[in-house]
N, C-alpha and C positions, 0 to 999 in steps of 0.2 A: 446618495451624493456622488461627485464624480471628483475621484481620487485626483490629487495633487498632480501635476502636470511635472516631471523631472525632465533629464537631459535624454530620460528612454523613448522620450516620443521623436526624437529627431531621427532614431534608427526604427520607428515602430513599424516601415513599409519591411526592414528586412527580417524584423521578428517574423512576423505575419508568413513572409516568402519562408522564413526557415521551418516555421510549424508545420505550415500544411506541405511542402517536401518529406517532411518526416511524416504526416500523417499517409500522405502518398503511397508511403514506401513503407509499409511499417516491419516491424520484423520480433518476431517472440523472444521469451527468454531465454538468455545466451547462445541466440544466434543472432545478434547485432552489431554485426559486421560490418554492413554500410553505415547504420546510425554513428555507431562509434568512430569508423572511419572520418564523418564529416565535420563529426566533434572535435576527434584531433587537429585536425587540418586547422578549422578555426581557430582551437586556443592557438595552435603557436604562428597564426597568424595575425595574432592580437601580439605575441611576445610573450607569452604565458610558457613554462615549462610544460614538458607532456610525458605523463606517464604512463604506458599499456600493458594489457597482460590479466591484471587481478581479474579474477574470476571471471576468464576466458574475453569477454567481450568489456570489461572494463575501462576505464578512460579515468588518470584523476591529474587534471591541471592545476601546478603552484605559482602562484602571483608573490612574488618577495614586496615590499612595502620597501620607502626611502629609510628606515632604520630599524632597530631591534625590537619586539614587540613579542606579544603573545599569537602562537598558530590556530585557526580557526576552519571548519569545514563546512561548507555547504554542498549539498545533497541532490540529484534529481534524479529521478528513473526513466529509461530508456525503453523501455520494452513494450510493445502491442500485446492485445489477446487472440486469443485462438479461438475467434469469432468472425462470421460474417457479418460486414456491414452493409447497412439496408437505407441507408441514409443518399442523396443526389446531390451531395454537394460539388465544385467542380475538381475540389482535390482527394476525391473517394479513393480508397482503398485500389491500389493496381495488385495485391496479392491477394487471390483468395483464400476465404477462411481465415483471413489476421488480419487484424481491426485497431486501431486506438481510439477503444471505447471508456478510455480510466483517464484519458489527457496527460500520458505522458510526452505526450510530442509538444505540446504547450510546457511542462516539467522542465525539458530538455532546452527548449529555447530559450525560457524563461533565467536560466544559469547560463546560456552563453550569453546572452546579452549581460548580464550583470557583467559577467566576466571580461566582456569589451570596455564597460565602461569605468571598471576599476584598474583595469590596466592603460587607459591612456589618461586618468588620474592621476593612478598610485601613488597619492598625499597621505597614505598612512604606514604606520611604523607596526610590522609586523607581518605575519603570512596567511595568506587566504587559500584553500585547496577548495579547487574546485573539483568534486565527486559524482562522478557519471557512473550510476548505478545501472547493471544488468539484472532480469530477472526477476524482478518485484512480485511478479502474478502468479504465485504459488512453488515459486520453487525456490524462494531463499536467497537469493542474490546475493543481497545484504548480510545474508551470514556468512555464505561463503567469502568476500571480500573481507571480512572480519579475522575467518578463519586463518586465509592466506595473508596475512599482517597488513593490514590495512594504516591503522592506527601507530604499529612498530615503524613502518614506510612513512608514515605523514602525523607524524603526531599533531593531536589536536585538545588545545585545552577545552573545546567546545563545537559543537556541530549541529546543525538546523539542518530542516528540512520542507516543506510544505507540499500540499494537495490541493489542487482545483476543488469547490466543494457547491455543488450547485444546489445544496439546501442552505445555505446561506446568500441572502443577499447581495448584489454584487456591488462594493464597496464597499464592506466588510471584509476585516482580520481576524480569527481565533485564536490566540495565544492565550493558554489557559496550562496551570499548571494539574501534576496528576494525571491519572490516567486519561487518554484520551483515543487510545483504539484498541481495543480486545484481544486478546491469546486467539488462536486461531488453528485449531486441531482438527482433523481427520479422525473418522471411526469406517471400519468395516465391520459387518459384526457377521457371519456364518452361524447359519441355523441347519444342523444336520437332524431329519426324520427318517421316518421308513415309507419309501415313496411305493404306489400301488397304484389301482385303479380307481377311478373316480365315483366310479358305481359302489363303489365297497373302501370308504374311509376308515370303514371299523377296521380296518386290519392294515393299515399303515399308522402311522404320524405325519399327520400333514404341517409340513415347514411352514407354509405359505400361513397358515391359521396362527402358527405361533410367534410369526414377523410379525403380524397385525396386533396383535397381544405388544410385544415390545416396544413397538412404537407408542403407542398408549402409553403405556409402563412409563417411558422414558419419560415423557411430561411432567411424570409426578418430581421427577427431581428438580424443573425447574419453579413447579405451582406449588410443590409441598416441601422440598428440603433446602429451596434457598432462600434465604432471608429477601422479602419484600425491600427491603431496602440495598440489597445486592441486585445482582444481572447477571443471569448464565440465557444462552439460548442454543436448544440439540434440534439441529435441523432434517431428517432423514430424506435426503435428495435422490433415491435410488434404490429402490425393490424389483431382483432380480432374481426369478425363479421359474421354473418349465418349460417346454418345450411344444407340446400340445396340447386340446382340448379336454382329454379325458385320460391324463396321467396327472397323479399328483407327484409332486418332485420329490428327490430324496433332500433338494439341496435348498434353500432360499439365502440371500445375502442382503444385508442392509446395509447403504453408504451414505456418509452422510459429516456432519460437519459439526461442532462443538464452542461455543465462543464465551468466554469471560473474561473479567474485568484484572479478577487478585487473585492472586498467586494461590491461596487458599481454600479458593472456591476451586478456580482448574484443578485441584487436587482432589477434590470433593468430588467431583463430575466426571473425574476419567476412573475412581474406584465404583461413582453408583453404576454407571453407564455397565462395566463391568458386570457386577450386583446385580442387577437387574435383568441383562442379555442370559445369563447364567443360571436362575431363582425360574424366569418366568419360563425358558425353556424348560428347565429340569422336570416343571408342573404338567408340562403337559407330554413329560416321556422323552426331550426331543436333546439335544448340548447346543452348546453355542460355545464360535470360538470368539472371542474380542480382538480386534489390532485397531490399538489406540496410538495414534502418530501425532505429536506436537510438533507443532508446525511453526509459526510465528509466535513470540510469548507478547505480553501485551505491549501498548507505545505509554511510555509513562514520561511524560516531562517533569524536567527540573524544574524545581521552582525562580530559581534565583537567571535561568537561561529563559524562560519565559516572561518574566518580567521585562529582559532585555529585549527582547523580540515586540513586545508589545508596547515598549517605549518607541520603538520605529518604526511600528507598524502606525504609531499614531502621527506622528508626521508623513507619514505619505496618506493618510486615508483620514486621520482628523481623530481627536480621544472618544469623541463620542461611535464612531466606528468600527473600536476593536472589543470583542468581545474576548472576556476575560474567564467567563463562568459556563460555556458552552458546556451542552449534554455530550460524554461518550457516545460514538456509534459502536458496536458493535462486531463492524468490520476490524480486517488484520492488516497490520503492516510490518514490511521487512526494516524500515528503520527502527522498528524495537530494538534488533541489534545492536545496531550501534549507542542507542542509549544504553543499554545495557554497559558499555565498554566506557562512555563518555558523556560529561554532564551534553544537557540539550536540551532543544523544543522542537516537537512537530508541529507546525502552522497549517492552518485552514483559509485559504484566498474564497473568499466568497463568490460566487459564480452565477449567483440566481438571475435568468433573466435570460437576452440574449437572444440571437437569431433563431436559437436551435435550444430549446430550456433542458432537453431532457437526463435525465439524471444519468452517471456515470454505468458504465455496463449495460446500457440500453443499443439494441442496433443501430438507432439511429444517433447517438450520440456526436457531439461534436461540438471542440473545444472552444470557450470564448476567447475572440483574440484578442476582445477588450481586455481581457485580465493581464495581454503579456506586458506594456508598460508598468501597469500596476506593481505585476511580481519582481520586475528587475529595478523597480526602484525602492522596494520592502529589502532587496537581496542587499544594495548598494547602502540603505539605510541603516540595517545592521550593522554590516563594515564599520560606519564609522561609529555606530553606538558601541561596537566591542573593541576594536581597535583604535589606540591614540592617534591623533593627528600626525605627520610627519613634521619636523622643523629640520 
């Protein structure tokens, strides 16, 4: 179905100009410099207040309302990956090796336009911050922004978020309570042997034989000690060992990644992962050392902030539209954070479809612009479902 037509389509040529400027020019986490830059410029050229600094590349714009009301946060991340893009479209990547392969240049656009169009509104009683997140893509933004008082700075009885999502349908909403994105950890695990010649195994401990043992091993914690009706997945993205054909190493290292749903499972999985690197080496002569690094804790919506989100999502995209009972992915996100601090919802904008379908982190990736009236009229719908009318 094709979403509700609001007052976003009458700016939708300068969404469109502002995405792919940003996707142009993309810029990693917190080094978004110019991104940020062009953020500011706009809020306070809508009349928005402007404030910089939080975690380095930071942006957060407050919209006062015409009387006293409750404060409210809305969220977008800024930041490209540290990828090549392989894609011809005509507003391709001018920096090499950084890419917006995740849509947050769409993210970004998607909250300034809301933010245009609630400030030459502003018929509601109470305060909107608008939160230009840095850093999203593995390095915590969102915590840091946290850490440096984010919430102390702009207090918010509530704070939203959402993500382009191109395995949903495009005119579709997810607002679903519970958990709905993964904890998100890091493993190295070091496998010290006794390195030798190739010819003669007998008389070393070969690391490399005892990584391949561990990875196996590790499976078992996902097929045999977590409940079928739970979700852990240990992914080992990196076996690093030797230097030539016929030395065996003294060293081998595995890197790799850790994802679950409940706080009690991650708990379970960063002791077997442990258990396991430790047990299997010993067996065959060799140590292992573990660094287990928790990285993102999982995105858990509130119940009662999810309801409200998906009462707005339905007037912009229709009841039959929003999905209420979506599956968890697996992936991590730094707005866990902030739920963490403040009730909330992360939303899902349905994305399926489009010039360019391909799912997010692919090279050739590239954001639908169909979605951006969409998101700035779900951001605007909110508004008035959280905050009172003005009189």
């Amino acid at each position: 179905m094709c979403p509700t037509p609001t007052l976003a389509d009458a700016h939708e040529k300068d969404l469109i100009a502002w995405r792919r400027d940003f996707h142009a020019h993309p810029e990693t986490g917190f080094q978004e410099v110019r991104t940020s830059g062009l953020v500011a410029e706009r809020l306070a050229s809508f009349g928005i207040e402007v404030h910089r600094g939080l975690a380095r590349t930071g942006v957060v714009g407050t919209l006062r309302g015409r009387g006293e009301g409750p404060s409210i946060g809305i969220r977008a991340d800024m930041d490209a990956l540290p990828m090549q893009e392989e894609g011809d479209v005509p507003h391709r990547s001018t920096n090499p090796g950084v890419f917006h392969g995740c849509g947050h240049d769409g993210h970004t656009a998607i909250l300034l336009g809301a933010a245009r169009e609630l400030a030459r509104e502003r018929n509601f009683a109470g305060t909107v911050h608008f939160i230009f997140q840095p850093a999203e893509e593995g390095l915590a933004g969102g915590r840091v922004m946290v850490e440096e008082g984010l919430f102390e700075l702009f207090p918010c009885a509530e704070v939203y978020g959402l993500h382009n999502w191109p395995e949903l349908p495009f005119g579709q909403i997810a607002a679903c309570a519970g958990p709905i994105m993964a904890a998100s950890d890091f493993l190295d695990i070091e496998i010290e042997g006794i390195g030798g010649h190739a010819a003669m195994p007998h008389r070393g401990v070969d690391p490399v034989l005892v990584a391949a043992h561990v990875v196996t091993a590790l499976q078992g914690l996902v097929s045999r000690q977590t409940s079928p009706l739970d979700s852990a997945v240990v992914s080992i993205t990196r076996i690093e060992a030797g230097s030539t054909y016929n030395v065996i190493p003294r060293v081998a290292t595995l890197r790799g990644t850790c994802r679950t749903l409940r706080p009690e499972t991650r708990n379970a999985m960063e002791e077997g992962i442990r258990r396991v690197a430790h047990n299997v080496a010993a067996a065959f002569g060799a140590t292992a050392k573990v660094d287990y690094r928790r990285n993102y804790p999982p995105t858990v919506n509130w119940p009662e902030p999810a309801a409200k989100a998906a009462r707005a999502a339905a007037r912009v995209v229709g009841e039959a539209n929003v999905v209420r009972n979506a599956q968890p992915t697996m992936g991590g996100e730094d707005f866990a954070f902030f739920l963490e601090k403040v009730p909330g919802a992360y939303l899902w904008l349905g994305a399926g479809g489009g010039a360019n379908p391909c799912h997010v982190h692919n090279p050739r990736y590239d954001f639908n612009d169909a979605l951006l009236p969409v998101g700035v009229s779900l951001w605007v719908e909110l508004v008035r479902e959280l905050l009172p009318t003005a009189r």
